[in-house]
C-alpha positions as CSV (number, residue, x, y, z in Angstrom):
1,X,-17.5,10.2,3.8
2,X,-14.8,10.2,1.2
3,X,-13.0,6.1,0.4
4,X,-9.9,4.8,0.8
5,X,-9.3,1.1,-0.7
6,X,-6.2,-0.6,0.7
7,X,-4.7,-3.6,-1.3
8,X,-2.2,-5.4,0.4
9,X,-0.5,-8.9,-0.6
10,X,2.0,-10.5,2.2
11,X,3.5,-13.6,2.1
12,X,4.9,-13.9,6.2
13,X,2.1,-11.2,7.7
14,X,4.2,-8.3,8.1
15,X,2.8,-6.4,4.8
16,X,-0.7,-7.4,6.1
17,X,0.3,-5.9,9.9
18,X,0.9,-3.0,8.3
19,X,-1.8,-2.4,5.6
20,X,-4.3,-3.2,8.8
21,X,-2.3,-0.5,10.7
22,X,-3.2,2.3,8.3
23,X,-6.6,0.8,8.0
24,X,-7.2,1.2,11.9
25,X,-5.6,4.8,11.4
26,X,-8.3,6.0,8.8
27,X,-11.0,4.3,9.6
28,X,-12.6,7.3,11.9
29,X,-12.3,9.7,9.0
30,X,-12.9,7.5,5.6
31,X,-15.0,4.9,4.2
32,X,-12.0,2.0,4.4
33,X,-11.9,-1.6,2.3
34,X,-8.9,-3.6,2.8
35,X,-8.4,-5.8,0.2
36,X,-5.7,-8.8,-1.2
37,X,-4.3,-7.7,-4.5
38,X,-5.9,-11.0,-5.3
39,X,-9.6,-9.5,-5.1
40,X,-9.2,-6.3,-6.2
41,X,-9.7,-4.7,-9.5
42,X,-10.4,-2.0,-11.5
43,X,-13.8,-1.6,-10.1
44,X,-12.9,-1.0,-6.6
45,X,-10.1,1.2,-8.0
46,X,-12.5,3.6,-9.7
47,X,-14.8,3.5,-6.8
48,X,-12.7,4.5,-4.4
49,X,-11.0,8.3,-3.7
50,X,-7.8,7.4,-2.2
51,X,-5.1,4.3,-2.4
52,X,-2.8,2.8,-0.4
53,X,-0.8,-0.3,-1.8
54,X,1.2,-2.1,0.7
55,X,3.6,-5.3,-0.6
56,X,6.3,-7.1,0.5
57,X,10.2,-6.6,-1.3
58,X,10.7,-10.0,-3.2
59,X,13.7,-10.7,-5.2
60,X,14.6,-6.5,-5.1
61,X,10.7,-6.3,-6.7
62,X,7.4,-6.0,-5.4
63,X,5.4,-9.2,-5.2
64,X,3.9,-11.5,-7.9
65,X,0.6,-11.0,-6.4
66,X,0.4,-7.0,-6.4
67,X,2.2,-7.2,-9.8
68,X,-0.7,-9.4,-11.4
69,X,-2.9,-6.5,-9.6
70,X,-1.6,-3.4,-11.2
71,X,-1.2,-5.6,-14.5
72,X,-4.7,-6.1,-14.2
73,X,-5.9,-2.3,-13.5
74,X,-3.6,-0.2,-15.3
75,X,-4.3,0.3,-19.0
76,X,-8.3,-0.3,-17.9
77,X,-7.3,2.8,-15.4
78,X,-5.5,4.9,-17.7
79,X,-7.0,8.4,-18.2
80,X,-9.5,7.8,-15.5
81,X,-7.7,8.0,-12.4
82,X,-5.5,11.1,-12.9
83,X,-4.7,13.1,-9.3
84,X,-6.4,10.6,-7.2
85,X,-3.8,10.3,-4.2
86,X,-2.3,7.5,-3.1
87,X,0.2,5.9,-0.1
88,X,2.5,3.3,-0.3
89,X,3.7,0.3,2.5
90,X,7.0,-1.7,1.9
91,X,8.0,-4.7,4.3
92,X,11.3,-5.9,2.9
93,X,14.0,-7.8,4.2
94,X,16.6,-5.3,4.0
95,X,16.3,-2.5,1.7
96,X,13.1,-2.2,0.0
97,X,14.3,0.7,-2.8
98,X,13.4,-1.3,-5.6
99,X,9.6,-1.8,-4.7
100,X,9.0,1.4,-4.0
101,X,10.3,2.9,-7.2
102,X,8.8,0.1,-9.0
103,X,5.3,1.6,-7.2
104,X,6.2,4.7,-7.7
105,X,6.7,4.5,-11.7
106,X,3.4,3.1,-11.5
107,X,1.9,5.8,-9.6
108,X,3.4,8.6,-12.4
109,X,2.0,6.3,-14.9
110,X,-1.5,7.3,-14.0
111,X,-1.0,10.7,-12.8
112,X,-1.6,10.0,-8.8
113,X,-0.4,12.1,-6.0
114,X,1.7,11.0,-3.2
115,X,0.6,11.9,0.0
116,X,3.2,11.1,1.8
117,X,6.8,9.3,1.5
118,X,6.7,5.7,1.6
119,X,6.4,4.0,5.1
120,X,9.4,0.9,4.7
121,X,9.6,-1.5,7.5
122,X,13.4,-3.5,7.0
123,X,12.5,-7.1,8.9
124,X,16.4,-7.6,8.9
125,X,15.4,-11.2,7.2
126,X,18.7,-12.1,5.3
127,X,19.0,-16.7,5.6
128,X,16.0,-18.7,4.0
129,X,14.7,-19.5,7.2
130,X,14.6,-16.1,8.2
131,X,12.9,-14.8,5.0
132,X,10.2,-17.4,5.2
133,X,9.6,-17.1,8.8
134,X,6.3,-15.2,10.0
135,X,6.9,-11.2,10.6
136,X,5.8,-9.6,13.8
137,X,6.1,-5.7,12.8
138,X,7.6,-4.3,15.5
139,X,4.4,-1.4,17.3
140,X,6.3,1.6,16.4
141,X,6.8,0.9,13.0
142,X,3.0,-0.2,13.2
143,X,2.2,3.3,15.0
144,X,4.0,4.8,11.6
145,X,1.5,3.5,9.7
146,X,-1.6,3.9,11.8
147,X,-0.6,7.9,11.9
148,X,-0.3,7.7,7.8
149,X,-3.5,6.0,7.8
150,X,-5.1,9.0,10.1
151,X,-3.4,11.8,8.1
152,X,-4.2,10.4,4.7
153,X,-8.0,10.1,5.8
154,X,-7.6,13.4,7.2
155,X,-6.8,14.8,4.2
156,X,-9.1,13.2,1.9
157,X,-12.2,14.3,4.5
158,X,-10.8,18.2,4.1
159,X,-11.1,17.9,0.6
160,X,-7.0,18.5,0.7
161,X,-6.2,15.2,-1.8
């Protein structure tokens, strides 16, 4: 059974929603470990087959936490991940470009393969309050990532990433 290692960092619960969303979705086809960017590292990186990095938008960027993550793994990476595929899962509060391009860069930067378009989720969270309040992700935008979760396990299983 091929792996899939999901590292996640949320600061209200909506990234985590989601990251446990496409968890649930491949865990009947793939080997799944869910971990906080905190806790993961190059090691888990190179033993797993597939990725899926899910963060939170903060300040148009994606979080302190998943940036001290791919700090951590990306020059010890370099060269030895090339063509592994990868997903990526954006909670933001209203636009969430900025992330996902910052991900993306990353992604190029070791030679990955997308597997699919970025799932974003816009909370709509604009006042303080609002941005600091916990997220409920609403079930169809949880459903969106659950299905990625399924195909990308799919896929990896078929030998197709």
């Amino acid at each position: 059974m091929k792996s899939l290692l999901v590292v996640y960092h949320s600061n209200t619960g909506g990234t985590r929603q989601m990251a446990e969303a496409l968890a649930r979705g491949a865990a009947a086809e793939a080997r799944v470990q869910v971990l906080h960017a905190a806790a993961a590292g190059p090691e888990e990186m190179l033993a797993a087959e597939g990725y899926a990095l899910a963060t939170p938008e903060t300040l148009a960027a994606i979080s302190g936490p998943m940036k001290d993550f791919l700090d951590r793994c990306y020059y010890p990476l370099l060269g030895r991940v090339e063509g592994r595929p990868y997903a990526l899962l954006v909670c933001a509060g209203s636009d969430g470009q900025n992330a996902i391009r910052q991900l993306q860069r990353i992604a190029t930067g070791w030679r990955l393969r997308a597997v699919a378009e970025p799932v974003l989720v816009c909370t709509g969270a604009q006042t303080p309050e609002a941005i600091l309040a916990p997220k409920v992700v609403p079930a169809a935008e949880l459903a969106r990532c659950e299905q990625l979760g399924t195909a990308f396990a799919a896929g990896l299983a078929m030998g197709i990433y």
